[in-house]
C-alpha positions as CSV (number, residue, x, y, z in Angstrom):
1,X,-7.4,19.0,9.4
2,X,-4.6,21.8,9.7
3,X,-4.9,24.0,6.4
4,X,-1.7,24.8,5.4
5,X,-0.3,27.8,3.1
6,X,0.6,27.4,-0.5
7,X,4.4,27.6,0.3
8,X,4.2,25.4,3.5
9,X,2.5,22.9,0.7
10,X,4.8,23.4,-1.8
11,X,7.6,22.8,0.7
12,X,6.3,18.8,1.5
13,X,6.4,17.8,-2.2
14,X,9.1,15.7,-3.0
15,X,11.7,16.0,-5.8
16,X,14.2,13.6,-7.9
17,X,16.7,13.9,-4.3
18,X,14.4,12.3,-1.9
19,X,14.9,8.8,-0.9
20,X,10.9,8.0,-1.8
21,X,11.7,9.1,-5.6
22,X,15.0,6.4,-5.4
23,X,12.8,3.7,-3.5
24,X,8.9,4.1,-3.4
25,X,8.4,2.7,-7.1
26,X,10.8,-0.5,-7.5
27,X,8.9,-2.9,-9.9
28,X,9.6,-5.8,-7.5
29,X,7.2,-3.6,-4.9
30,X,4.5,-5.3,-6.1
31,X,4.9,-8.6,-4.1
32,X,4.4,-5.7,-1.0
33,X,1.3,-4.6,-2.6
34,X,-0.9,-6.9,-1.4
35,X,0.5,-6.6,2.4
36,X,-0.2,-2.9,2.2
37,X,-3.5,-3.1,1.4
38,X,-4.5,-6.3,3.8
39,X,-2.9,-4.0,7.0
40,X,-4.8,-1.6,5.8
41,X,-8.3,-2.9,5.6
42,X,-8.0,-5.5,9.0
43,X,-8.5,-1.9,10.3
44,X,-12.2,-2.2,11.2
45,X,-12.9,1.5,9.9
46,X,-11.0,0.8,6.4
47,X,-12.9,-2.6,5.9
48,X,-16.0,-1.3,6.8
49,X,-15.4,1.8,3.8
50,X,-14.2,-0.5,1.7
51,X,-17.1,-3.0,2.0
52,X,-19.2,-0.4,1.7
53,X,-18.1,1.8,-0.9
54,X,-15.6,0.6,-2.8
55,X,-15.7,-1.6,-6.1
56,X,-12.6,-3.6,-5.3
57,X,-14.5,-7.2,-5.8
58,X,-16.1,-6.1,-9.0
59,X,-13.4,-4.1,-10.4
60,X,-10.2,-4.9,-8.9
61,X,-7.9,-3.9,-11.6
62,X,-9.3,-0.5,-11.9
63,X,-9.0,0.0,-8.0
64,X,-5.5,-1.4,-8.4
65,X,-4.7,1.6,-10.7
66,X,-6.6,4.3,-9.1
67,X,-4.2,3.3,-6.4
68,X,-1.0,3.4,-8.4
69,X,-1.6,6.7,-9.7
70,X,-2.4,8.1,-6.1
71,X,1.5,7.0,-5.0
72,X,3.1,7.8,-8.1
73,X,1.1,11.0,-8.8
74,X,2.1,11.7,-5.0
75,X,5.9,11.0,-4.7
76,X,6.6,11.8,-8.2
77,X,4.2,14.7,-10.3
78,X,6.5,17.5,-7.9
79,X,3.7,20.3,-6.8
80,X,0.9,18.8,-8.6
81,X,1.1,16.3,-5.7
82,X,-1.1,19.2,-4.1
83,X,-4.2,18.7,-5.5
84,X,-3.8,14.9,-5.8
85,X,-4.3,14.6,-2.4
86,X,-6.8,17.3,-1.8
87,X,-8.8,15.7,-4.3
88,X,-8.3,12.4,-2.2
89,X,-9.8,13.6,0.7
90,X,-12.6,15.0,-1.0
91,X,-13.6,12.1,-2.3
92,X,-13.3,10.5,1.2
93,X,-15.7,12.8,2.6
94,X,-18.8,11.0,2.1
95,X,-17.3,7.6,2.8
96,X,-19.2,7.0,5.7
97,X,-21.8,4.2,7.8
98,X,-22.5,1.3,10.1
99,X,-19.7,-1.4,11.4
100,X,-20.5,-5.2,11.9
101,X,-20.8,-4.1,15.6
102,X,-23.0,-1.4,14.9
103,X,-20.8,1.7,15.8
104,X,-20.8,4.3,13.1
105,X,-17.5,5.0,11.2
106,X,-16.1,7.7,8.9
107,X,-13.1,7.5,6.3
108,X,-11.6,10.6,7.7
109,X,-11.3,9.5,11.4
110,X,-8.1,11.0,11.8
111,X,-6.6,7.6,13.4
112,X,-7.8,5.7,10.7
113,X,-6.6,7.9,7.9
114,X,-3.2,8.2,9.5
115,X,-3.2,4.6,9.4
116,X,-3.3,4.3,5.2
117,X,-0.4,6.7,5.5
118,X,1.5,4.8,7.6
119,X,1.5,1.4,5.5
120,X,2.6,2.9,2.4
121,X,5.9,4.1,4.0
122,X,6.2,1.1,6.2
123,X,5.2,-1.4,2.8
124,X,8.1,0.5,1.0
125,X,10.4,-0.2,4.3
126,X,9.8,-3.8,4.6
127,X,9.9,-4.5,0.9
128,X,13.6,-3.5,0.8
129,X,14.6,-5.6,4.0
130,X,13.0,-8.6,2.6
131,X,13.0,-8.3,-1.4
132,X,15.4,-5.0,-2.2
133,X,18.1,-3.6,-0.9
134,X,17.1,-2.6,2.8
135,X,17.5,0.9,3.9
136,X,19.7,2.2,6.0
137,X,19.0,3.9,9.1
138,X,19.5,7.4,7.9
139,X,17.5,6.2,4.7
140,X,14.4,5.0,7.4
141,X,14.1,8.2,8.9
142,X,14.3,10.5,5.9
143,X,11.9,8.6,3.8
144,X,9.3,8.4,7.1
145,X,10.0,12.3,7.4
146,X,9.0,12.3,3.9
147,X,6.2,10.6,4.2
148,X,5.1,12.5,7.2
149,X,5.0,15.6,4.9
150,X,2.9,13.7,2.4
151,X,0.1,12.7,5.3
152,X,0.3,16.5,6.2
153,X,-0.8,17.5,2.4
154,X,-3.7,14.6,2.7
155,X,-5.0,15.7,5.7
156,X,-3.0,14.2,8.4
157,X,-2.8,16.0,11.4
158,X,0.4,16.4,13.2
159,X,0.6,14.1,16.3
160,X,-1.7,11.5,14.3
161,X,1.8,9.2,13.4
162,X,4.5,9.2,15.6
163,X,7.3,12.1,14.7
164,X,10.2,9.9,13.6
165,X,11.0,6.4,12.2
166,X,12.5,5.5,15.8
167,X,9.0,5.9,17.4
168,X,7.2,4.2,14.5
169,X,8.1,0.7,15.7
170,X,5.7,1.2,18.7
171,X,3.1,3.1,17.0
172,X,2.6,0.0,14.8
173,X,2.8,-2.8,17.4
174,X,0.7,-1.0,19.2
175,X,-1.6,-0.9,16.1
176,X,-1.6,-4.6,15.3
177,X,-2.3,-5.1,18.9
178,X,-5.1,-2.8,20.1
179,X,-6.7,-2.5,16.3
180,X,-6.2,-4.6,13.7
181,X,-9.2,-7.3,12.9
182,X,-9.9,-10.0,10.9
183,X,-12.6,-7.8,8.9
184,X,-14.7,-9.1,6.2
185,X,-12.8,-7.3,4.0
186,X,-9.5,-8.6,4.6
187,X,-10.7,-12.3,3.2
188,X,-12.1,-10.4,-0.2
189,X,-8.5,-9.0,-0.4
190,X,-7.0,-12.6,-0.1
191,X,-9.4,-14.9,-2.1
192,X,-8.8,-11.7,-4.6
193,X,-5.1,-11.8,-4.8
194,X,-5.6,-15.3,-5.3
195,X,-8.3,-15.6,-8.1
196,X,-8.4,-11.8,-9.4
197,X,-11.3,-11.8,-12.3
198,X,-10.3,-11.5,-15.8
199,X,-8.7,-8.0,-16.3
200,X,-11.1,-5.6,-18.6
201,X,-10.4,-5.9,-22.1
202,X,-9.5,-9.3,-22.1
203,X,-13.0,-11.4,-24.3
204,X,-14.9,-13.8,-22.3
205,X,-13.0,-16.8,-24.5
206,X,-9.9,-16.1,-22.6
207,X,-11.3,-17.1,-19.2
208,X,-9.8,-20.7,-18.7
209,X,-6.5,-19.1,-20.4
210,X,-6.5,-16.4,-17.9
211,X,-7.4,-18.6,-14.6
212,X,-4.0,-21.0,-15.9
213,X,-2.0,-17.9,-16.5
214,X,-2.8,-16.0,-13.6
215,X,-2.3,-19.4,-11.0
216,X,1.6,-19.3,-10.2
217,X,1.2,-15.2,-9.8
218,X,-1.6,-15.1,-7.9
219,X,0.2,-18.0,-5.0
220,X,3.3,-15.8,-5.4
221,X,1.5,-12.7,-4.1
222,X,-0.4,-14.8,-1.3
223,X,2.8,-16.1,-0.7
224,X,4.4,-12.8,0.0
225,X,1.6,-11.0,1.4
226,X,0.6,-13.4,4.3
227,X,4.8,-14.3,4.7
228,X,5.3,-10.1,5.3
229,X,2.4,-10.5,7.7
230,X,3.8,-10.4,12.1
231,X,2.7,-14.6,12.9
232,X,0.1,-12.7,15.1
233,X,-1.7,-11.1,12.2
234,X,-1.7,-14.5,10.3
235,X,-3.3,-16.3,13.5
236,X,-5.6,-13.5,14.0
237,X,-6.7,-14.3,10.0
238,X,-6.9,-17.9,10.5
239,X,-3.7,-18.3,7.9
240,X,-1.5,-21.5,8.0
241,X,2.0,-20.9,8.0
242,X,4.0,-24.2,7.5
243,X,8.0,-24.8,7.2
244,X,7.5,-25.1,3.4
245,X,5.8,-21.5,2.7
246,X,8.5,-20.2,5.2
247,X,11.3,-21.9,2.6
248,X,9.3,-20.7,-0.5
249,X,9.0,-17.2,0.7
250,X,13.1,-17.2,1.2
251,X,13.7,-18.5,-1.9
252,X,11.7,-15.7,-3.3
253,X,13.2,-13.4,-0.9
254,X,17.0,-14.4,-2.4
255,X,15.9,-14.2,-5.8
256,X,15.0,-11.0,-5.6
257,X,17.3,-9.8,-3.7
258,X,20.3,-11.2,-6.1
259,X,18.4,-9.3,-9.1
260,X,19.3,-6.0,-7.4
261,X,22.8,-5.1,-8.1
262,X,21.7,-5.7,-12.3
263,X,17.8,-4.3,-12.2
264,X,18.1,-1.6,-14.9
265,X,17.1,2.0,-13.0
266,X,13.8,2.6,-14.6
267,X,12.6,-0.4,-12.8
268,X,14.0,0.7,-9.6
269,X,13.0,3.8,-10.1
270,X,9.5,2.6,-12.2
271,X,7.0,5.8,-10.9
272,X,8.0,8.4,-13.7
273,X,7.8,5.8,-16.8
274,X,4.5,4.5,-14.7
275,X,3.2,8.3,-15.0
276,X,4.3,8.8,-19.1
277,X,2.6,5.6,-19.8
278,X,-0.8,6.3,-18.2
279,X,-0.7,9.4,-19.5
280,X,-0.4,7.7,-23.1
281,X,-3.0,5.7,-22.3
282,X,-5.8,8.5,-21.6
């Protein structure tokens, strides 16, 4: 990890005119959610930390705001985003053991960790081309430089992700190609999208209310999540991708697309309301 100065930190925070602050919190960004997080954990040393040491399966609506607050806390709490991610890595230190094959693996293997950094940005990208208002090329490399500075506060060493948005395209390909598994992990993440338990503070009576309720969401996010997938990531899971989910998945695609020229600005622009209402909530 390169340490850097308090003004070199200070510098890579971001600030209401970056293009993540206009397009990393969009309330329709949660279809991508899911697809972020499956990329993230077919790599074998993210499964295996997950597996390990993470409560997703028992507590998945916690983990889903621990995660929340990370990005929003990053892109939008200005210079604070310092010690957000300082105290990210910190608690990554220890995250650490044995893969199914029996090498060892650490959370903070540099290629690995680069890797979480790199779905965010790319999630926010691909959102937009297939559910928002898609970025234009100008837009692509500024929010990647942006997101470059972020990895740097995290921990992410320079060289780690490629240096602009035009070199990107490889990096990941290459990633899917040479890296990416079908990990244990992976099919928690799915069968959790798709049957999440009972969010905490819900009583036990509301179970069969809650598994009704929750059905037509949770297809909607499997829909989205294995229909952003590459077709080789999908085989390499074992997914079915028929004609019919293709069609559903445009129809989706075109509804939310046609929403965008009428989505009031604090849902396109969700992260500081996100941050005032979980700070209520403490």
């Amino acid at each position: 990890m390169v340490r850097l100065s308090e003004g070199e930190a200070r510098a890579l925070t971001l600030g209401p005119g970056s293009v993540s602050w206009r397009r990393a919190s969009d309330a329709r960004g949660y279809l991508a959610a899911g697809y972020a997080l499956l990329l993230q954990v077919m790599h074998p040393t993210v499964g295996s930390g997950v597996r390990d040491h993470s409560n997703f399966t028992a507590e998945p609506w916690q983990r889903l705001l621990r995660t929340l607050d990370y990005v929003n806390l990053t892109v939008y709490s200005g210079h604070r985003a310092i010690e957000v991610t300082g105290r990210l890595r910190a608690e990554h230190a220890h995250i650490k053991g044995t893969n199914p094959d029996g090498s060892r693996y650490h959370a903070l293997e540099p290629a690995a960790f680069a890797w979480v950094q790199a779905t965010l940005v790319h999630a926010v990208v691909n959102f937009h081309e297939r559910f928002g208002s898609p970025l234009s090329e100008r837009e692509k490399e500024l929010i990647y430089a942006e997101w470059l500075g972020l990895g740097r506060l995290v921990g992410v060493r320079p060289g780690d992700l490629p240096d602009d948005w035009a070199g990107f395209g490889a990096y990941f390909d290459d990633m899917i190609e040479a890296t990416l598994e079908h990990t244990e992990t992976a099919d928690v993440v799915l069968a959790s999208l798709a049957h999440p338990k009972r969010p905490p503070g819900l009583p036990p009576w509301t179970e069969p209310l809650w598994r009704l309720a929750w059905a037509p969401a949770g297809h909607l996010l499997t829909l989205c999540t294995v229909g952003l997938l590459p077709p080789v990531l999908r085989e390499r899971l074992g997914m079915t991708w028929t004609p019919w989910r293709e069609r559903q998945l445009r129809a989706v695609s075109a509804f939310s697309r046609s929403l965008t020229p009428v989505l009031p600005r604090w849902l396109r622009v969700s992260g500081p309301g996100y941050l005032k209402l979980r700070k209520l909530a403490a």
